[in-house]
N, C-alpha and C positions, 0 to 999 in steps of 0.2 A: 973317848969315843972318837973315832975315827971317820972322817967323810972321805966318800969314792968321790973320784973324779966323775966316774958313767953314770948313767941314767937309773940306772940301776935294774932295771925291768931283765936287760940283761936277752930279752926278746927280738924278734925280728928287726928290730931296729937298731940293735946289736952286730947284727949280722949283714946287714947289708952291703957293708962295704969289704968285706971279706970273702976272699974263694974258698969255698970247700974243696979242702982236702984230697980228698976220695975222686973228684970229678973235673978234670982238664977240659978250659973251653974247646967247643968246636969250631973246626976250622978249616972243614972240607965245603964245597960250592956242591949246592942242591942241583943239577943237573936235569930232575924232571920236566920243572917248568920250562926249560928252553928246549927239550926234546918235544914238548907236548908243542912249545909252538911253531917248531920245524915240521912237524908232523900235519899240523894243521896246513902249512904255507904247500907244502908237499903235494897234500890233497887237492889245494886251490888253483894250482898250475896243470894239476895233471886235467882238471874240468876243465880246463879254460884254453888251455894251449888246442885242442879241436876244434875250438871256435876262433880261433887269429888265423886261419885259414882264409885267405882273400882270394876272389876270384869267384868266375858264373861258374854253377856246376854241369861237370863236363862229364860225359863216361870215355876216358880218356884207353885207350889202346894201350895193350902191354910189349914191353919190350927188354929184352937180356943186355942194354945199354948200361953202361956206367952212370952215376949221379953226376953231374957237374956242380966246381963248387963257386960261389958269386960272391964278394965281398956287400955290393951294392944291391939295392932292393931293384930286381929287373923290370921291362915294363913288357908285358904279357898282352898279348893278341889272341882272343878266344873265337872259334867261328866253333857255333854251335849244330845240330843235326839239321836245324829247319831254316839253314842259313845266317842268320845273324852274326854279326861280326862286334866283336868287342874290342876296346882298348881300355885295357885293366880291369874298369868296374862300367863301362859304360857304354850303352850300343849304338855303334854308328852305319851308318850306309857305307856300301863297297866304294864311292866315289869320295869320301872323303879321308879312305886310309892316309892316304900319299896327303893330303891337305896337314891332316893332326899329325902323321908324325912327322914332317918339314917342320913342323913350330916346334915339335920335342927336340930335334935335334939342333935347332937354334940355338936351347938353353945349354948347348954342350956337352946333351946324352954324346958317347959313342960305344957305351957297352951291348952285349947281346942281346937280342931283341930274340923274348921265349913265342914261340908257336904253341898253343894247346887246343887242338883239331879233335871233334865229337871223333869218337870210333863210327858213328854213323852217317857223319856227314859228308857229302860230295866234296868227293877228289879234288874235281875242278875248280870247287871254290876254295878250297883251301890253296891249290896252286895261283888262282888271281890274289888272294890274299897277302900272296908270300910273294909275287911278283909286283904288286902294288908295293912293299916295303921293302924290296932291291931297289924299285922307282924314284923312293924317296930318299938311296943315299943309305939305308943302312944293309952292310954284308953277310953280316954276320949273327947270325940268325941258328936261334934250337929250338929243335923241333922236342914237345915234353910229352912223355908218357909214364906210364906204371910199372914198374919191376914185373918181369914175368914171375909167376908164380909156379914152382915145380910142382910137378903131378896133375 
């Protein structure tokens, strides 16, 4: 009588450490899950990117102008229809343009300083505005509007 070395069951426990034959592991990258979560981030940008829009809302004039491009995040001068004057997010009186932007330019701004004038607001003050800010030393100055739209 002879004794096996194996378990003898000869069952799953047999098999375990052995590949089947018939069936070569896989060895290709599941590629849904990382579409599914580019697809997700996709969505989250395209909702959110309309809302990183900064600035008063303006109904701003259309014009067949070129974009300009800015490496630096500008600082925007807003005069709205019922007159108000803005710099950036914040409203000031006509009399202390020339005051806040002399401090801005202490820190070393000297890039262009954007104008964005209501389509309905007075001329005039949009020309003291922009003269108030030749006053204080900056030249160089864009005026920002909307792509004309054909038809």
């Amino acid at each position: 009588m002879a004794m096996s070395l194996n378990s003898g069951s000869g069952g799953r426990a047999g098999r375990r450490g052995r590949r089947s034959r018939g069936k070569a592991l896989m060895s290709e990258i599941n590629v849904t899950p990382f579409v599914d979560v580019m697809l997700v981030l996709l969505i989250i940008f395209m909702v959110a990117a309309p809302l990183l829009t900064v600035g008063v809302p303006i109904d701003l004039p259309e014009s067949r102008a070129s974009a300009l491009n800015s490496d630096t995040q500008p600082i925007t001068v807003s005069i709205r229809d019922g007159g108000e004057i803005y710099i950036q997010e914040t409203q000031i009186p006509i009399e202390e343009v020339v005051a806040k932007l002399e401090a801005i330019a202490q820190t070393g701004y000297d890039e262009r300083i954007y104008i964005r004038g209501d389509q309905k607001a007075d001329y005039g003050t949009i020309m003291q505005v922009m003269g108030r800010i030749n006053e204080a030393g900056f030249h160089n100055l864009g005026l920002v509007t909307l792509q004309e739209k054909d038809g």
